[in-house]
TISE-706180 format. One record per residue: residue in three letters; x, y, z negated of N, C-alpha, C, O in turn. Coordinates in steps of 0.001 Angstrom, whole numbers, padded with zeros to 6 digits, always signed. Each point is the difference from the previous one (the first is absolute). Layout:
AlaXYZXYZXYZXYZ;...
//
This chain:
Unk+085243+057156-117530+000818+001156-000267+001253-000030+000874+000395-001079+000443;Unk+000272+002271-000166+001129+000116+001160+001345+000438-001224-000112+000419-001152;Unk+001227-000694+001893+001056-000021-000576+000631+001359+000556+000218-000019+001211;Unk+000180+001439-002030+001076+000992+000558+000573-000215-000969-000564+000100-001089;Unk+001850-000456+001205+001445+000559-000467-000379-000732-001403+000075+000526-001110;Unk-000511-001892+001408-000436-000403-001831-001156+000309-000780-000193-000562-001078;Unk-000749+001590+001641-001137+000687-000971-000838-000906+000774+000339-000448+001095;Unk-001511+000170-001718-001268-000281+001031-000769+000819+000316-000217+000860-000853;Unk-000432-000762+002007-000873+000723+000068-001523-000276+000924+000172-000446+001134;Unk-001461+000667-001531-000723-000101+000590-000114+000661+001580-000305+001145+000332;Unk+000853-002909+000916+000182+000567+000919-000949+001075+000580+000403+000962+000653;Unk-002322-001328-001090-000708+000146+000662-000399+001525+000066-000400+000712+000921;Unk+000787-000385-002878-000581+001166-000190+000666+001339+000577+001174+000287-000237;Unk-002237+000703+001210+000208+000805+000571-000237+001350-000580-001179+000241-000259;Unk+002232+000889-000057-000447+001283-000454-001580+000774+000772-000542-000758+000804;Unk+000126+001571-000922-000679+000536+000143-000063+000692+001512-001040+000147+000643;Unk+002810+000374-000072+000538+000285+000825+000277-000756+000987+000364+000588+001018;Unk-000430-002014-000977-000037-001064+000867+001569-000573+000018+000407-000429+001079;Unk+000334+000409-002028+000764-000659-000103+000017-000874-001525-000748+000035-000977;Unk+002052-000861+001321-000604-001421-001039+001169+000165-001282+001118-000041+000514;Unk-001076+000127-001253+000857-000171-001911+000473-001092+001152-000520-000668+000894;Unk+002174+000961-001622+001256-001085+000486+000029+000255+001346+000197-000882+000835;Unk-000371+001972-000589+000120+000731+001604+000601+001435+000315-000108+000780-000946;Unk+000574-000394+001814+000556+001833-000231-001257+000243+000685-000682-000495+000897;Unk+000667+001754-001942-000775+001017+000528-000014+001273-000280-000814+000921-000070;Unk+002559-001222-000150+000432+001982+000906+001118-000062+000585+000631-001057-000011;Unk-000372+001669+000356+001629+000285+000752+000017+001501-000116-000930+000750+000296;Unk+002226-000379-000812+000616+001530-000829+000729+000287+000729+000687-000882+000515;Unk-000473+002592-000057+001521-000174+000580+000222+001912-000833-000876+000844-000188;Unk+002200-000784-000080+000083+001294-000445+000566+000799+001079+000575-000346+001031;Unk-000907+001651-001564-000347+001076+000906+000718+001132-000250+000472-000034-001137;Unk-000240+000877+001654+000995+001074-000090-001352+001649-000367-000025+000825-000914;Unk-000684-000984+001892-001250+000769-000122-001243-000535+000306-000377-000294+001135;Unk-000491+000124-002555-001591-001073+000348-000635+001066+000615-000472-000442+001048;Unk+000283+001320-001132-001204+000530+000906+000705-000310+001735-000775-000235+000927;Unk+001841+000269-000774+000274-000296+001647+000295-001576+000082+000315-000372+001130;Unk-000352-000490-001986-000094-001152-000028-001325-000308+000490-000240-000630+001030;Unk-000758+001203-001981-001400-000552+000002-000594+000589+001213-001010-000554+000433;Unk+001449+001543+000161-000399+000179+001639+000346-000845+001027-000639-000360+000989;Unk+002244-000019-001543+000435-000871+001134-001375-001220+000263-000711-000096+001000;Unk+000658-000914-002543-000931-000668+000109-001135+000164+000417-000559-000873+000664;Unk-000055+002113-000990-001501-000153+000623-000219+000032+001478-000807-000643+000672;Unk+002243+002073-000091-000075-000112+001390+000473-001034+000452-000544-000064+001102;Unk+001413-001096-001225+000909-000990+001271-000528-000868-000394+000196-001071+000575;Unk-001112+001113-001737+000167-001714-000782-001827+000012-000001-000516-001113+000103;Unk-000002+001776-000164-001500+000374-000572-000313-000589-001185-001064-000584-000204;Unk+002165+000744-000787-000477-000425-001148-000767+001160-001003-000135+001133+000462;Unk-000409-001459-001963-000536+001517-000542-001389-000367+000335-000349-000804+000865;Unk-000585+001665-001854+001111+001546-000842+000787-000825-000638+000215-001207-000112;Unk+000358+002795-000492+000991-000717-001363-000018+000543-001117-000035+001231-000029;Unk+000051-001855-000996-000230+000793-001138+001273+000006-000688+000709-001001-000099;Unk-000363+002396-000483+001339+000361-000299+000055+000532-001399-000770+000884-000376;Unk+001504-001318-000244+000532+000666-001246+000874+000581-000190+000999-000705-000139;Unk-000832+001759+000048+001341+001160-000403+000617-000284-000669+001061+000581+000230;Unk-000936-001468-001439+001032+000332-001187-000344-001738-000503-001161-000389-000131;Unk+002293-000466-000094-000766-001419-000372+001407-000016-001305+001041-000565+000335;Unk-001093+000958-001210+001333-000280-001014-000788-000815-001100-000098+000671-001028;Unk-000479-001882+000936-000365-000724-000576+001217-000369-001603+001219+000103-000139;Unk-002546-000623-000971+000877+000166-001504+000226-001279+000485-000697-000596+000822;Unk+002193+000012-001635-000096-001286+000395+001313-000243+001174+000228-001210+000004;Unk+000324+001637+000581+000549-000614+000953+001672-000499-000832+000715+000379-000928;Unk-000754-001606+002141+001270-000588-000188+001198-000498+000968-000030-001212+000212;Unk+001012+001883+000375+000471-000213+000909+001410-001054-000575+000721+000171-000983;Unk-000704-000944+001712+001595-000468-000490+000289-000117-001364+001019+000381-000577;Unk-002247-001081-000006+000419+000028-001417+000004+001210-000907+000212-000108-001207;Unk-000545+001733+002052+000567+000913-000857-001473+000815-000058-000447-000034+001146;Unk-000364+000662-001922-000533+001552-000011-000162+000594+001351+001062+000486+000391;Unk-002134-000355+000529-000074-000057+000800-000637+001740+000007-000779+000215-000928;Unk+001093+001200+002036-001308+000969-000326+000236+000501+001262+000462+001141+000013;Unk-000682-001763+001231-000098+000359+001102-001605+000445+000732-001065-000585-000198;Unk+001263+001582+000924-001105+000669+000097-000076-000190+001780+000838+000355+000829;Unk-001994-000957-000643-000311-000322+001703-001753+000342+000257-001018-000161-000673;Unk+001307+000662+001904-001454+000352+000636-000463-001226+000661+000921-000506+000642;Unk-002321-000334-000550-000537-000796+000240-000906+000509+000938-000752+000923-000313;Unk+000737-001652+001938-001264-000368+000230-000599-001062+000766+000698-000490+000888;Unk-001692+000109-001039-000838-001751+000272-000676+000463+000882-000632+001057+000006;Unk+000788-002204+001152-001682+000216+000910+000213-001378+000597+000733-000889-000435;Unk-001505+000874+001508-000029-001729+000573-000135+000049+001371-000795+000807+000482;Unk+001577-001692+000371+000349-000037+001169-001180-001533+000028+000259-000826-000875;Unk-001005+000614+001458-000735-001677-000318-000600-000291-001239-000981+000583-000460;Unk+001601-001498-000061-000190-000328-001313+001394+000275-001116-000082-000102-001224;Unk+001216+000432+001921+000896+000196-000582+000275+001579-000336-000278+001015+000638;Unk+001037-001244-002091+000180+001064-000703+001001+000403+000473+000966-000762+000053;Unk-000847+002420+000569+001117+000428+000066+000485+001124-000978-000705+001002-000121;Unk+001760-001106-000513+000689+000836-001071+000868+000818+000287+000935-000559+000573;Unk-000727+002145-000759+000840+000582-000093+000750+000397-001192-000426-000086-001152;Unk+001435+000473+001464+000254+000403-000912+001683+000850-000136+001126-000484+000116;Unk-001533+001791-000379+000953+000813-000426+000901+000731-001011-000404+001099-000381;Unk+001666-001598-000146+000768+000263-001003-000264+001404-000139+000049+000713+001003;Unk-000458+000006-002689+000171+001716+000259+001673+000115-001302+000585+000989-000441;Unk-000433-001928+000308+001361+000895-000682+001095-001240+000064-000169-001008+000687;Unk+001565+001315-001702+001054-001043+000583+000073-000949-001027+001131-000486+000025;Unk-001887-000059-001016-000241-000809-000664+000205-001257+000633-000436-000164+001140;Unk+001286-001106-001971+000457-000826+000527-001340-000902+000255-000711-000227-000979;Unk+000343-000287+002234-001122-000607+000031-000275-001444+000933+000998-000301+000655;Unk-002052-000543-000499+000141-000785+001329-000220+000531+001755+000122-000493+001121;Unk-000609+002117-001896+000072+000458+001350+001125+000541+000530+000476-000400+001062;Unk+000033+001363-001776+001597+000916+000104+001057-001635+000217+001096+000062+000558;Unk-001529-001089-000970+001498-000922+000133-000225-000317+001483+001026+000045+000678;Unk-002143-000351-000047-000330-000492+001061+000270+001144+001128+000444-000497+001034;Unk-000593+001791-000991+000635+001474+000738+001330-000515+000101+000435-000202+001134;Unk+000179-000008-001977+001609+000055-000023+000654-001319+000623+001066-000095+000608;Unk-001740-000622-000838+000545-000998+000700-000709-000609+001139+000590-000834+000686;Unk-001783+001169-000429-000429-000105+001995-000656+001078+000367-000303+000008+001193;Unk-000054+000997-001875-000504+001201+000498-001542+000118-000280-000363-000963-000676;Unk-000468+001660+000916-001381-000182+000115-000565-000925+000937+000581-000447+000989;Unk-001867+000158-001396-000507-000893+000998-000463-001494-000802+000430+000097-001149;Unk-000860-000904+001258-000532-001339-000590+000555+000168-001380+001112+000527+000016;Unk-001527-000798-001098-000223-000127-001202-000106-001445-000454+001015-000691-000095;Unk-002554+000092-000264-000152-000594-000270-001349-001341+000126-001080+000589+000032;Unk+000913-001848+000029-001058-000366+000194-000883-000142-001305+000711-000513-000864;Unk-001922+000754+000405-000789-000434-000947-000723-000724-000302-001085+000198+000548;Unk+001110-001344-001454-000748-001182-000091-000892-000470-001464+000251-000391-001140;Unk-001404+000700+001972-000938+000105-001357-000136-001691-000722-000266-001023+000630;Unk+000491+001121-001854-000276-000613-001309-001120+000191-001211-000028+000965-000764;Unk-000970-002186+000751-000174+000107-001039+000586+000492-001529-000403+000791-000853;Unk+001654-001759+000995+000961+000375-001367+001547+000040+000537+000794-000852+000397;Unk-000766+002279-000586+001786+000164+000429+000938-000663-000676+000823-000753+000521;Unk-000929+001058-001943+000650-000828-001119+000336-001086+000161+001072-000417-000440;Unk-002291-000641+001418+000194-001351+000261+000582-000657+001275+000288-001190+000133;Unk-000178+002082+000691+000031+000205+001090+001790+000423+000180+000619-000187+001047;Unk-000038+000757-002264+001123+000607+000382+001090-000885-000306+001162+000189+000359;Unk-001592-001193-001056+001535-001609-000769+000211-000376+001882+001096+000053+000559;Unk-002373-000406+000125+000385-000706+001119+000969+000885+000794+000926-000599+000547;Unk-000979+001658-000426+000626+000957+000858+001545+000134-000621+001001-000109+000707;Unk-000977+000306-001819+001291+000053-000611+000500-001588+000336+000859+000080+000878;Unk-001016-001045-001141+000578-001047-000177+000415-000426+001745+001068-000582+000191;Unk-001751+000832+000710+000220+000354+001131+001083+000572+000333+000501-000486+001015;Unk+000191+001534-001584+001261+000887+000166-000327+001131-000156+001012+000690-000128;Unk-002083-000004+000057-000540+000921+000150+000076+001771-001197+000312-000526-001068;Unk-000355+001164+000938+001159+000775-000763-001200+000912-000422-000579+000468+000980;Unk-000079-000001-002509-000757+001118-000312+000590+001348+000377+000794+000337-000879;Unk-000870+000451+001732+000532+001048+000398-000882+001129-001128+000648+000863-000592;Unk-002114-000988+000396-000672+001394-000219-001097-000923-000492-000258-001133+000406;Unk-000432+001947-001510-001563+000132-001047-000469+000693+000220+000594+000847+000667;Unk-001721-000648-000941-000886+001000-000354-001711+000112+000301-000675-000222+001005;Unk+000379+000628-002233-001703-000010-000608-000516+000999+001228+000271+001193+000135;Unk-001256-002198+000885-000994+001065+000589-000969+000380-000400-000299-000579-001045;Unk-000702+001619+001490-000990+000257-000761-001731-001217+000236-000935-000264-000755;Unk+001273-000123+002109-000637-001298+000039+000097-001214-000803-000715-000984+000190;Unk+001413+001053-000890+000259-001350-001224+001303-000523+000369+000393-000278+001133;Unk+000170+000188-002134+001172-001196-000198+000893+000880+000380+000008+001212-000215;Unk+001072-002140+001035+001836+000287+000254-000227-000550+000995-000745-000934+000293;Unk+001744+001837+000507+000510-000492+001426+001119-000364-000298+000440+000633-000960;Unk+000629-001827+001594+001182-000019+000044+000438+000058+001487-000813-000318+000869;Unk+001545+000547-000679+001274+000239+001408+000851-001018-000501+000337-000122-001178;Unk+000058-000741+002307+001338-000915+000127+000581+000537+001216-000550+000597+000925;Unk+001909-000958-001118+001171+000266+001141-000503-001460+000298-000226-000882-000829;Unk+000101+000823+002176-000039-000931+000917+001316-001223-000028+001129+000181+000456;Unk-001561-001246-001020+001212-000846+000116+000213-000748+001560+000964-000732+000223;Unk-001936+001016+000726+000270-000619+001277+000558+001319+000843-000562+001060+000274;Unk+001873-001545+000021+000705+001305+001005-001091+000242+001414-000177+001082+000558;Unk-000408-002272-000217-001170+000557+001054-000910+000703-000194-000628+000505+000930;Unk+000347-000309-002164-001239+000747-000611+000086+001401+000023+000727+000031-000993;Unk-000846+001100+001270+000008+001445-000091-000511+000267-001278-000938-000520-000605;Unk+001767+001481+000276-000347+000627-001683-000774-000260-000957-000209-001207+000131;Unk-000277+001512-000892-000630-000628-001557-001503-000889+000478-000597-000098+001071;Unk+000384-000412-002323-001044-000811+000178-000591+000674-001548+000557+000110-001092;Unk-002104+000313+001630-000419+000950-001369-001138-001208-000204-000596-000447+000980;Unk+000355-000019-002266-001316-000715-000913-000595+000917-000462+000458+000971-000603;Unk-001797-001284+000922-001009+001049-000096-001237-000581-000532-000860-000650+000594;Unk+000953+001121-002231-001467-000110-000349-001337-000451+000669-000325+000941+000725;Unk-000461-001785-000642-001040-000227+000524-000956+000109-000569-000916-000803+000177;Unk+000812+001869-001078-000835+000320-000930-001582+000553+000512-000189+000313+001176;Unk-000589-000260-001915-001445+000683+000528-000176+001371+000387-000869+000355+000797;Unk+001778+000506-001416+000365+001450+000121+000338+000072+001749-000643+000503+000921;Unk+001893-001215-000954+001455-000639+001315-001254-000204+001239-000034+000507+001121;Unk-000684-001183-001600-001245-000449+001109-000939+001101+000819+000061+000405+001161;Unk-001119-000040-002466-000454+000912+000252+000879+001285+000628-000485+000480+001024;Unk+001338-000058-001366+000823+001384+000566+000456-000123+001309-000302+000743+000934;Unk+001178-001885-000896+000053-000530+001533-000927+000145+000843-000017+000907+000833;Unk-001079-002013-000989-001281-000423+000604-000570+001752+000420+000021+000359+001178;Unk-000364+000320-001974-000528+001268+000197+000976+000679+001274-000433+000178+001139;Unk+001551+000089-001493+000850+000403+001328-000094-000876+001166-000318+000694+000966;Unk+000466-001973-000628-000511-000889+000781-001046+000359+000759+000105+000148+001218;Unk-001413+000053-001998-001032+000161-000033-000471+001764+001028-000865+000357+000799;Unk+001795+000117-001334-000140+001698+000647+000709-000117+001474-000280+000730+000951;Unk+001145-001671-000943+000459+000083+001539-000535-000704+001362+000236+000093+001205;Unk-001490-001205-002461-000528-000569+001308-001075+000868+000702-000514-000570+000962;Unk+000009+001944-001248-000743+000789+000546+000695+001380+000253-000653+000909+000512;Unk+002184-000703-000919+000411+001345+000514+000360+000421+001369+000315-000764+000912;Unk-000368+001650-000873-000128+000501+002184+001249+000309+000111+000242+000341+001158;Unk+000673-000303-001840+001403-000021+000234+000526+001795-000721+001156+000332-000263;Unk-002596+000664+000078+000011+001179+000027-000003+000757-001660+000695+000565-000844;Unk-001841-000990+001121-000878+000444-001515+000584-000219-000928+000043-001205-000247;Unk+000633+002031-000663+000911+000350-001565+001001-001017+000528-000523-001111+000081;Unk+001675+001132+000268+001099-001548+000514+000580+000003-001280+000430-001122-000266;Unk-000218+002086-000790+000901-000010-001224-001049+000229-001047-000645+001045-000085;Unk+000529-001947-000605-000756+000066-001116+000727-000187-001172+001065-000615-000057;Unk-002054+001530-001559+000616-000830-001272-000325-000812-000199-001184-000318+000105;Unk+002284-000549-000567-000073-001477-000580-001056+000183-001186-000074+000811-000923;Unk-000918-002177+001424-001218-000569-001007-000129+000047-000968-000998-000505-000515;
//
């Protein structure tokens, strides 16, 4: 078993998507407008499709300790094997996205690192220095948490991410659609 941040984790075992639990496998950056985000990517980057969600105000959220009801547009696709995340604030609800606008602007977000068990996974990170910024229940199973980055070299949050069977499969399927797309055919899809 491999050591992150105190949790163990099975170095060997690989998602579905070709990356490994106790590994990132997304990188987020927020966006001012996702539909011209998600062009940028498909044209400069050839990442995509992408699958987008209009409205993500999940029950459940917790920012800063407080009642969380921020409302952001989502969308996922994959550059390789890596997950790329968008994601766009739609109102001024105090959030981990709106704090991150204000204080470096749009652009990089966050890295994501899939877990078996977040819960278990999150003492090492805290005890580390590491700061719960944000909760919240996805519809793939479990809680994600966001930490403020306790290494000043590190760029913005560090999100724990369910590694659940749902988390797998949903991924894996988007993964899965980009290793045969022509760069053309539907580039914006609904999310799975």
């Amino acid at each position: 078993m491999a050591q992150v941040r105190g949790a163990q984790v099975r170095g060997a075992q690989v998602l579905g998507f070709g990356q490994r639990i106790g590994g990132v496998v997304q990188t987020a950056f927020v966006v001012a407008d996702i539909h011209a985000a998600i062009s940028h990517f498909q044209r400069d980057l050839g990442a995509g499709p992408f699958y987008l969600l209009e409205h993500f105000l999940g029950e459940g959220q917790v920012y800063r300790g407080a009642p969380s009801q921020a409302d952001v547009a989502i969308a996922m696709g994959f550059a390789g094997h890596m997950q790329i995340e968008l994601i766009q604030p739609l109102d001024d609800h105090p959030s981990v996205y709106r704090e991150t606008i204000e204080q470096r602007g749009y652009g990089f977000h966050h890295f994501g690192i899939a877990f078996e068990d977040v819960d278990a996974a999150l003492p090492g990170y805290l005890e580390g220095g590491h700061t719960l910024a944000f909760r919240a229940p996805v519809p793939t199973g479990g809680s994600v948490a966001y930490l403020d980055n306790a290494d000043p070299m590190g760029p913005g949050f560090l999100e724990l991410i369910p590694a659940t069977e749902g988390m797998d499969t949903f991924f894996t399927a988007q993964w899965q659609a980009a290793q045969d797309w022509d760069g053309k055919t539907d580039p914006v899809r609904p999310f799975l």
